[in-house]
N, C-alpha and C positions, 0 to 999 in steps of 0.2 A: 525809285527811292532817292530822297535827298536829305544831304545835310542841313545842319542849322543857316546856313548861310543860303540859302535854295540852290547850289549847287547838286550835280549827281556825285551819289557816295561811290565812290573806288572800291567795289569788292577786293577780301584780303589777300587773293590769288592774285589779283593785277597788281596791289601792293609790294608784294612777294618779288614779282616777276620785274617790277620796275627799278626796285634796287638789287637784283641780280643782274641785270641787265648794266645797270650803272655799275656796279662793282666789274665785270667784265670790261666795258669800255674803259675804266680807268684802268687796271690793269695791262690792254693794250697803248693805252696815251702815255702809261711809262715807259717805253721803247721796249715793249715784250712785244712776241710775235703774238696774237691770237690764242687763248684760251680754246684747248678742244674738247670736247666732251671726254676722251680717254686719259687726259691729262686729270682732269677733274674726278673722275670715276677712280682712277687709280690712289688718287691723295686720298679721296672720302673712304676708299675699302683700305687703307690702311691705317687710316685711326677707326674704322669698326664699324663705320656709316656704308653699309657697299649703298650705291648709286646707279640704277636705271635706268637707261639712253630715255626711255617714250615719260619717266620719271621727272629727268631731268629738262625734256621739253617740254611737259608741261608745269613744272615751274616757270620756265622761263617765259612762257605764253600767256601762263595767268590762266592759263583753259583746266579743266578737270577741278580734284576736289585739292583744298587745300594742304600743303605740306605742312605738317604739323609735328614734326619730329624734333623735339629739342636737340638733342643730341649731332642730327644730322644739320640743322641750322647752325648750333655752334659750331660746329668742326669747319662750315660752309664759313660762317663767319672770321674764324680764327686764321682759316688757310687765306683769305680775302684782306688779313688785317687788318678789320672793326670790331667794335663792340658786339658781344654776340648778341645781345639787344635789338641792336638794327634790323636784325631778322626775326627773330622772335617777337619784335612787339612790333604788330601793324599800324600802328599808331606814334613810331616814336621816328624823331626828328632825324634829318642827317647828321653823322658823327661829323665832329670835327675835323679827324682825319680826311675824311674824304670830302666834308666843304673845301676845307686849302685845298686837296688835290683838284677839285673842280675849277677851284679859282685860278691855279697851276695849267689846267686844262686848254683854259679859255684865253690865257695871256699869251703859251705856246701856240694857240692857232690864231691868234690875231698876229702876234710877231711872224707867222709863216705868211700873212698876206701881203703884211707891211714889207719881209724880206723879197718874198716873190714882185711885187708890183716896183721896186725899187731894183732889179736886176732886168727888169720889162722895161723898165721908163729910162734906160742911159740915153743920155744926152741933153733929160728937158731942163729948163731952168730950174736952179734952187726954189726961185720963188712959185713957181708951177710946181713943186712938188712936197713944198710947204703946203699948199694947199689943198692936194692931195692927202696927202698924211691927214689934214685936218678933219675929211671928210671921209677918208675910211673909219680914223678913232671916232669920227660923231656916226658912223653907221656901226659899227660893234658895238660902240660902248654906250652909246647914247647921247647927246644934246651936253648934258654935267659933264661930259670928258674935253671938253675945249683947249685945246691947247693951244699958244701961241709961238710956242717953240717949231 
């Protein structure tokens, strides 16, 4: 099956499972330790949603039949702080909240290479490592990130 654009359509489980996946990762990118399954099971059986280890993997896998629980998507939603939307509609965009957190994401792990490669490289010249910098920021960011600084 394809979309309008002759791409393949993303069944709504892999939908599912790609923004639970994203919501995890950002959750650990804010200096949490790892999201565990009994953490999560614990929060959802206390607002009323209980949560399934083989349930809960196959959300996260996109395999088996769709998770179609409002209730239990909201709560997923609310405790992940988005729109409970986000999960509930297969179709709808990423929240804003978690576009900046992605864009927060991406600038924390480009400044980790910049930091690292800049504690690797003591001794080289400013201008060697001017140009360095120039071409790590054109390999993250793209060609439009030029910097002359």
């Amino acid at each position: 099956m394809t979309d309008r654009d002759g791409g393949p359509v993303e069944p709504p489980q892999m939908k599912l499972a790609r923004k639970l996946n994203l919501l995890l990762d950002l959750f650990e990118a804010q200096g949490s330790a790892p999201l565990t399954y009994p953490q999560i099971s614990q929060r959802m059986a206390e607002r009323g949603t209980p949560l399934s280890r083989s349930r809960w993997a196959y959300m996260r896998s996109g395999e088996g039949s769709m998770a179609t629980d409002p209730r239990l998507l909201q709560n997923l939603a609310e405790f992940f702080g988005v729109d409970s939307r986000y999960l509930q509609d297969d179709g709808s965009e990423i929240p804003e909240l978690v576009e900046a957190q992605l864009l927060l994401l991406r600038t924390l792990r480009e400044n980790r290479v910049r930091n690292f490669a800049a504690r690797q490289l003591q001794g080289i010249s400013p201008a060697t490592l001017l140009r360095l910098r120039k071409v790590i920021d054109e390999h993250l960011n793209g060609p439009e990130s030029r910097s002359d600084a």
